[in-house]
Structures are given as structure tokens and as C-alpha cells.
N, C-alpha and C positions, 0 to 999 in steps of 0.2 A: 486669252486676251480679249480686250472689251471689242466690240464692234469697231466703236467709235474709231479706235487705234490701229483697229486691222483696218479703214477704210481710210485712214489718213497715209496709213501705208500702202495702199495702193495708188492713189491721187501723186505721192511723190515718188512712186517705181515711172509711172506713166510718163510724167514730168521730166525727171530725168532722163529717160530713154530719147525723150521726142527731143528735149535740149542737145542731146549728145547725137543724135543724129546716129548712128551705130556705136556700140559700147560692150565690152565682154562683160560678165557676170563679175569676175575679178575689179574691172576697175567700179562697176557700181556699187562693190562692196567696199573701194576707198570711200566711196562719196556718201555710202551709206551710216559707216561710221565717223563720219564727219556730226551728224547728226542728233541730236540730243535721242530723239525717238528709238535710234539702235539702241541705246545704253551699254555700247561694246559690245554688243552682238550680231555676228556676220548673219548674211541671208545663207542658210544654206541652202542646196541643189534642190530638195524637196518643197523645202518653205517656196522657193523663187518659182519652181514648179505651179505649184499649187496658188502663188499669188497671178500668175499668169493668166490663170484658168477663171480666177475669183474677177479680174479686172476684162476678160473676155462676157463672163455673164454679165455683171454689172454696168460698164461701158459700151460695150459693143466694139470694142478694140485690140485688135488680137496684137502681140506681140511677138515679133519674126525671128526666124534665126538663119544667118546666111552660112556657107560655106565655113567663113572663117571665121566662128562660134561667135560672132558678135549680134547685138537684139539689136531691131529696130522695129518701130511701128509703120509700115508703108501704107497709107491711105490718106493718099492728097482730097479725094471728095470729101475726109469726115471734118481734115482739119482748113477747107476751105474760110476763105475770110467768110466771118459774119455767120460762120454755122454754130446751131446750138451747142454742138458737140464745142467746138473748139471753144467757145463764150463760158460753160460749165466748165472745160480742165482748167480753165484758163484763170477763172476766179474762184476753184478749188485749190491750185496750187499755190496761188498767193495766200489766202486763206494760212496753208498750213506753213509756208514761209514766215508768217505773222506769228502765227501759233509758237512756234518754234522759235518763237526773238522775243519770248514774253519779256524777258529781263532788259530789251530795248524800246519797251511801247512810249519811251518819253521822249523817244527818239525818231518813230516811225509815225507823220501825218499824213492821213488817212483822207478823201475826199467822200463825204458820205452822198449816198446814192438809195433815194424814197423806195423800199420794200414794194408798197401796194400790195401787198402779199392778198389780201384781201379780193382784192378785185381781181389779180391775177389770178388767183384759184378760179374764182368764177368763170373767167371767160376761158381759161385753158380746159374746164368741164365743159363747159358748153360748142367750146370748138372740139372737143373729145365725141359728144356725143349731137354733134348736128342739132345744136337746138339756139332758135334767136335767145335775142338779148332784151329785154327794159332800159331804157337807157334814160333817167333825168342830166343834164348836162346844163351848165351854165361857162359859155365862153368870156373869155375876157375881156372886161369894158360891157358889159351886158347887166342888165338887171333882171334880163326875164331872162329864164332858163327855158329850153326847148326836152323836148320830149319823143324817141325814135324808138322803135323797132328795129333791131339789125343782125343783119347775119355774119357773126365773127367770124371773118377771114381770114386774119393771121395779125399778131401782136408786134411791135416792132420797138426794140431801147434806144434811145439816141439822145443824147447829150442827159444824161442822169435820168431820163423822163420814159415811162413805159408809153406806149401809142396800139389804138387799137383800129384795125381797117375792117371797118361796117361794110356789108354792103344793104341798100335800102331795095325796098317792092321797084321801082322803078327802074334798077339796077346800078344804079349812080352807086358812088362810094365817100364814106364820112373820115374821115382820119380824126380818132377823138384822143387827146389827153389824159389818162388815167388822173393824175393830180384835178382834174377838172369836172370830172364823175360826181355827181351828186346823191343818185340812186344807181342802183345795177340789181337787176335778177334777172333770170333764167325764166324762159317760158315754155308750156308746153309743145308750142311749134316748131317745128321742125324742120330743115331744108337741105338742099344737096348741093355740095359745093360744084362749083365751075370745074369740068375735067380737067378745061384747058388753061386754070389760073395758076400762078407759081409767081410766090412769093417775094423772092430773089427777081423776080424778074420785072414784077411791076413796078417796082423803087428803082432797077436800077440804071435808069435817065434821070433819076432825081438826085439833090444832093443827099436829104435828110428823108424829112415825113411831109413835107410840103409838097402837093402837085394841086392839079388844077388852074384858075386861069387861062391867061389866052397866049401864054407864051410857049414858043416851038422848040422842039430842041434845039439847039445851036451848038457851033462850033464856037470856044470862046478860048484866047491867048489871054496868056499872065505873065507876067512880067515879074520874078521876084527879087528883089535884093536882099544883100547883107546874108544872115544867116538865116533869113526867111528860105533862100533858096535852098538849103540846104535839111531845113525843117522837114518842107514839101515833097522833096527827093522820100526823107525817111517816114514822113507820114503824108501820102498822097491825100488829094483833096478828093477825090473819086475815081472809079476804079476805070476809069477810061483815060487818065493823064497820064501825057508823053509829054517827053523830052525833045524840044521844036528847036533851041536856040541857045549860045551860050556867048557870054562875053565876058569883058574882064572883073564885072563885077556883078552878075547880073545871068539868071538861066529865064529863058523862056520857056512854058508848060501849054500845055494843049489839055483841053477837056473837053466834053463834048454831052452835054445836058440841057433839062431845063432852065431857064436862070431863075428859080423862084426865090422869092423873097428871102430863106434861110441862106441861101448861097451869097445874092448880095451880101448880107449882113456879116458873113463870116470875109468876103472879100472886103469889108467895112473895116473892121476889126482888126485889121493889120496894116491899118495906117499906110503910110507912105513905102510902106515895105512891099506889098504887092500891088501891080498896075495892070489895067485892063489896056491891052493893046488892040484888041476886036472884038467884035463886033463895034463899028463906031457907038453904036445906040447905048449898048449896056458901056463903052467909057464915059459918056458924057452923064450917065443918069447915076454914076458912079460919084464922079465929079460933082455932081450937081447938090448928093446928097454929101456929101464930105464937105461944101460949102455952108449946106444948111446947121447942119451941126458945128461950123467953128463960127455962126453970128450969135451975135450979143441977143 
């Protein structure tokens, strides 16, 4: 069998498992011939053996077996929100769900999402092997482009867009655009990263890849209506929203961030459907800008 197909069949044993939460061999072998890739052929003991083993090297994902011979993958740290691991099965399993409906691609739209592949390689070498960056960079509404030295700290996707967090000689930090990269190479220099830096952690008082300025974290209430509320329940706005308030048409949320500019604008963006009920400051400049935008 080619590679290619034994590695599509790992991606959906994995998938399956994790969907099914605990599963026997038997029933993954309904759902497995459900599937054009079996061609009517069962997993047998060996095969499933052996693919287990194949998606433990490859993954880092061991596949369990309880008591009452059912598999499951237990490791909440791999499949944590926002971890590479879960990001990779996550958009290899759609992948081969794709693969697998070829005879519906007139049916299936797609949101496409800028590779960068280019620059990603480079800076994922370069955070491999501790070595700064060249950085030409031209921001938006700019005519001249700036020019940095920076030590890649860690790469971050958010809303289609790759982001990279520099850190500079001073020890400040740049949060740069990939689509905005002008020039990029590798240099011979060299650095060590912070022992005590961690990725997850430095975003996460922020909404997106926005920090800086002079605003403090806060505590900020929302107000959603309609089926906004019910949105925000299934896809939290940040991983610090609770559930403060509820009424007959209408749930109150709690967050507790930055308020930078990305946050406004996604509290923007939902119209009359979400409302800031605190901090006064951030209702009124909320307000203010929902005014500016509806004059002639």
C-alpha cells in the first residue's frame, strides 16, 4: 500500500477514536467500511495492531484499551484548545473527509487560508535552531518599510493570518504579519530563549495577536441577544467567559482581558446583537464608535 493511503488511514483511525470517545474494534470496523478507502475490507487484529503502533511513532498518540476492550485516546494536554497537536489532526481529518467526497467538491465550499509556507519554513528553522531573523516589513498605511533583527519566539494563526512574536535587543516584543513580510532570512546569530517564557501564556489575556498599549486587563460584561447568545455559549469569545446572567431573551458573559483594538472590533461586528454592560468606559467608546460608523 502507498504511503500516502496508509497515512490517510491513520489520520481517520485517530479521528474516529477521538470522535467516539471509547469504541470497540467491531464497531470501528462498521464505520470503517462505511468508507470508500476500505474498499470492503475489515481492519483486521493485526492490521489495527500494527496501525496503532504506526500512529504512536508518527503522532505521539498512543491509543488505549480499557477493561471492556474498547479504544480510546486519553490525553487532555495533547488535545488542549489551541495545541499544535489538536490544530494538525484537526485539519488532517477534514482534509481526508474532503478527499473522500471527491464526487461532492461542487458541493463542498471551502474558506481558503494563505500557506506562507515559505516563510513558515524559515522561521520554524530558525526557532528550531536558535537563530535571529532579518526582517524587511512594511505595515499597513506606511510607505516606508522598517527593518528588525528578531529572535522568533513562537508563531501564532488567527483569523486566516500566520503572526510571528519577535523579540528585539531591548527585550520588547513585535507581533509581525506574515502576509506583511517583505524580506526574511536567517542569520548567523544566535540566542536563548526565556526559560520562563510560554507561549499559551503570554496571549492568554489577549483576545487575538494584539497586545500592547495602555490598557489593563479588565473585567468586561456582555450582554448577548438572539441567537448571538447562543453562538458565544458554543464558541466562547475567550477562554476566560462565564456565564454571569440570564434572561428571557438575553444571557450575560463575563471575560476578563485586554480590551485591544481586535476585541472591540469583533464586539463591533455583531451589531446590536452583543452589548457592553461594563466597564462604563469600554460601553460608551463602544457607542461612540457604532455612531461613527452609521454618519453620512
Amino acid at each position: 500500500m502507498k504511503a500516502s493511503a496508509l497515512f490517510k488511514e491513520y489520520v481517520w483511525l485517530v479521528g474516529t477514536i477521538s470522535r467516539a470517545g471509547r469504541i470497540t474494534l467491531r464497531e470501528i470496523n462498521e464505520r470503517w467500511l462505511r468508507t470508500e478507502m476500505s474498499e470492503g475490507v475489515e481492519f483486521s487484529r493485526t492490521t489495527f495492531r500494527r496501525h496503532r503502533a504506526e500512529v504512536e511513532e508518527m503522532f505521539g498518540i498512543i491509543i488505549d484499551c480499557d477493561s471492556e476492550n474498547r479504544y480510546y485516546i486519553d490525553d487532555t494536554e495533547m488535545f488542549r484548545e489551541e495545541s499544535v497537536q489538536k490544530w494538525m489532526l484537526s485539519t488532517l481529518t477534514v482534509s481526508n473527509i474532503v478527499s473522500e467526497a471527491r464526487g461532492l467538491h461542487d458541493r463542498i465550499l471551502l474558506e481558503s487560508i494563505p500557506s506562507e509556507s515559505e516563510h513558515l519554513q524559515t522561521v520554524v528553522e530558525a526557532m528550531r535552531e536558535n537563530r535571529c531573523l532579518s526582517i524587511r516589513y512594511q505595515r499597513y498605511g506606511k510607505t516606508e518599510s522598517n527593518q528588525w533583527t528578531v529572535e522568533p519566539y513562537c508563531i501564532k494563526l488567527f483569523r486566516r493570518r500566520w503572526y510571528l512574536l519577535g523579540r528585539l535587543d531591548d527585550g520588547g516584543f513585535l507581533t509581525l504579519s506574515f502576509d506583511r513580510i517583505q524580506e526574511m532570512a536567517m542569520t548567523d546569530r544566535t540566542f536563548v530563549l526565556d526559560k520562563d517564557f510560554d507561549a499559551q501564556s503570554y496571549f492568554s489575556a489577549y483576545y487575538g495577536v494584539m497586545q500592547g498599549g495602555n490598557e489593563t486587563k479588565r473585567r468586561i460584561v456582555l450582554r448577548a441577544f438572539g441567537n448571538e447568545r447562543y453562538a458565544i455559549r458554543d464558541l466562547p469569545l475567550h477562554h476566560s467567559q462565564k456565564e454571569v446572567g440570564v434572561g428571557d431573551d438575553y444571557v450575560d458573559f463575563e471575560v476578563c482581558l485586554h480590551p485591544t483594538s481586535d476585541f472591540l472590533a469583533q464586539i463591533l461586528s455583531r451589531g446590536r446583537w452583543l452589548k457592553v454592560l461594563e466597564p462604563e468606559d469600554i460601553a460608551l467608546n463602544i457607542k461612540r464608535m457604532h455612531l461613527e460608523a452609521a454618519e453620512d
